[in-house]
matplotlib code that plots the C-alpha trace (Angstrom):
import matplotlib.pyplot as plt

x = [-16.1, -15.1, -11.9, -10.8, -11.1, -9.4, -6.2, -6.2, -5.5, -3.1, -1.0, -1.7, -2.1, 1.2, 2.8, 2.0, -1.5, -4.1, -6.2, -9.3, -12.0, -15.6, -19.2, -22.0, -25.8, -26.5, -23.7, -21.7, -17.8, -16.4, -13.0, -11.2, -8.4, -10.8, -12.6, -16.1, -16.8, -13.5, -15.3, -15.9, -13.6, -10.2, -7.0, -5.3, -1.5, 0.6, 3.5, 6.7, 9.1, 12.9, 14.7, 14.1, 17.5, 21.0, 21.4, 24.3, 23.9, 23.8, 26.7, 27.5, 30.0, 30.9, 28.0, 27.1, 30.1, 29.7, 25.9, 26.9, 29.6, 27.1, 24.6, 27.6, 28.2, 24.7, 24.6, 27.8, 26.6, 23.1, 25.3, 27.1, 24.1, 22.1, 25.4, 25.3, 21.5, 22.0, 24.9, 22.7, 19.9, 22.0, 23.5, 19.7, 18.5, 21.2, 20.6, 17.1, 17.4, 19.6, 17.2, 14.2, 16.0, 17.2, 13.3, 12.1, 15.1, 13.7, 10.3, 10.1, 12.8, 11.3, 14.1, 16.9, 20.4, 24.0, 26.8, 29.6, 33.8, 33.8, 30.5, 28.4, 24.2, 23.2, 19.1, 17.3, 14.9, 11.1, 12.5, 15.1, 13.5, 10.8, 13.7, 15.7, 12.1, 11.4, 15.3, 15.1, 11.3, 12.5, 15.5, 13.6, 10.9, 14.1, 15.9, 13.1, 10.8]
y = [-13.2, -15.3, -12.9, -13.6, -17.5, -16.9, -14.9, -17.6, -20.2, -18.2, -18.5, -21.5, -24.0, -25.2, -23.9, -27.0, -27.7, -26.0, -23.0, -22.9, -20.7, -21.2, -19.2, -20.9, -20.8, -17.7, -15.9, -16.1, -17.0, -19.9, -20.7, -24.0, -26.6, -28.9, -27.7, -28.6, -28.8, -28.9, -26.9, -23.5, -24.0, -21.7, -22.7, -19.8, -19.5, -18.1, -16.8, -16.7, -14.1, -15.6, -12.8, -11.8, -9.5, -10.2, -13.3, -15.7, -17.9, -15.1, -15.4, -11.2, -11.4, -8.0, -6.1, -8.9, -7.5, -3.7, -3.8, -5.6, -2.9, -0.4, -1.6, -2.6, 2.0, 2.7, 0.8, 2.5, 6.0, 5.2, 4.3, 7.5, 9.5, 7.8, 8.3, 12.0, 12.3, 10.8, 13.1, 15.8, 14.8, 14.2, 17.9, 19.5, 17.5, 18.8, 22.6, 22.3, 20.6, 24.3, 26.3, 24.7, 25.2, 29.0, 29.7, 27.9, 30.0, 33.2, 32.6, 31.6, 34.7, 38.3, 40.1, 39.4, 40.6, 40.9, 40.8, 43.2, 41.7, 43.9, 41.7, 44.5, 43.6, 44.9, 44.8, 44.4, 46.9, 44.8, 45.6, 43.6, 41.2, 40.5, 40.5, 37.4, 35.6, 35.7, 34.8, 31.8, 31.3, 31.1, 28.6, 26.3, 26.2, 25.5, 22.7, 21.0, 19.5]
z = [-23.8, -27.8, -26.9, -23.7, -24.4, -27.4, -25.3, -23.2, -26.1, -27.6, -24.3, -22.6, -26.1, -27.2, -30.5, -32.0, -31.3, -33.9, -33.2, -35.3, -36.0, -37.4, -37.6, -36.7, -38.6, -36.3, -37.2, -34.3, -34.4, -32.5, -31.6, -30.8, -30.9, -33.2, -35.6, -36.0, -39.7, -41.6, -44.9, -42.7, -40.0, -40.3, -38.7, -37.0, -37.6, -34.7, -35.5, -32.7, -32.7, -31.2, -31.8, -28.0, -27.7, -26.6, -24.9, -23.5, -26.5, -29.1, -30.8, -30.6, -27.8, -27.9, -27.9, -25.1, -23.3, -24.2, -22.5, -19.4, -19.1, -19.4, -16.8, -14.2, -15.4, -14.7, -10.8, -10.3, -11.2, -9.1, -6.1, -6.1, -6.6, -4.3, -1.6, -2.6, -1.7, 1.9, 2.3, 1.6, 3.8, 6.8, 6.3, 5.6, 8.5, 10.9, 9.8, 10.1, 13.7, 14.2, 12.9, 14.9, 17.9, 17.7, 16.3, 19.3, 21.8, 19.9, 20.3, 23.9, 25.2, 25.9, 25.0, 22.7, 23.2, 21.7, 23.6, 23.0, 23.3, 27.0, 28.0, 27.9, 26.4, 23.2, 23.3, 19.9, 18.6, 18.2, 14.2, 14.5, 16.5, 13.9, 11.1, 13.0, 13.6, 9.7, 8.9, 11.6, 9.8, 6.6, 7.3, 9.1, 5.7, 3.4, 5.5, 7.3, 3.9]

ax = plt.figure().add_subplot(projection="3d")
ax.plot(x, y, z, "-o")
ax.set_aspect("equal")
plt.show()
């Protein structure tokens, strides 16, 4: 519980104000913006860090520069890549939409057939038929994720 309070004074209080700390008769450790009994109590220092990276008043224009050039790099490359993946959904969605649809045809027909440039039908062996329903099978599992 002594910890939380004292979290919360170390960011709420004010770099100015005081943060003390004291033990009590009993042993137990107290902490506050006023100390108690000035012999025991112990003012805690806080020390600030402003060194908080590059900023518009930090005097490195350059490097100021070089990084915004590198993030403006970085959204660019994103964009692309992020244009590529759609790409590539759109094209995997369209084959697997295929593939459904001939796996469905070859399911639902009794007899598949090839037809020859005179017009003449080719029937498929049950061999073959098996080989295109595990071809059609295995496109569908590789576009449609």
């Amino acid at each position: 519980m002594n910890k939380y309070i004292v979290l919360m004074l170390l960011v709420v209080s004010p770099v100015s104000a005081g943060i003390y700390t004291w033990t009590d008769s009993n042993g137990n450790v107290h902490f506050g913006d006023k100390p108690v009994d000035q012999n025991t109590a112990v003012e805690i220092k806080i020390k600030t860090n402003n060194n908080t990276g590059v900023t518009n008043s930090s005097g490195n224009k350059k490097e100021r520069e070089y990084l915004l050039k590198k993030i403006d790099e970085n959204k660019q490359a994103d964009a692309e890549k992020r244009k590529k993946q759609l790409a590539l959904n759109k094209k995997n969605k369209k084959l697997c939409d295929n593939f459904k649809r001939r796996y469905q045809g070859h399911i639902q027909s009794n007899r598949s057939y090839t037809m020859s440039p005179d017009g003449e039908r080719t029937y498929q062996s049950d061999e073959q038929r098996a080989q295109r329903r595990k071809d059609l099978s295995k496109g569908v599992s590789k576009y449609c994720r």
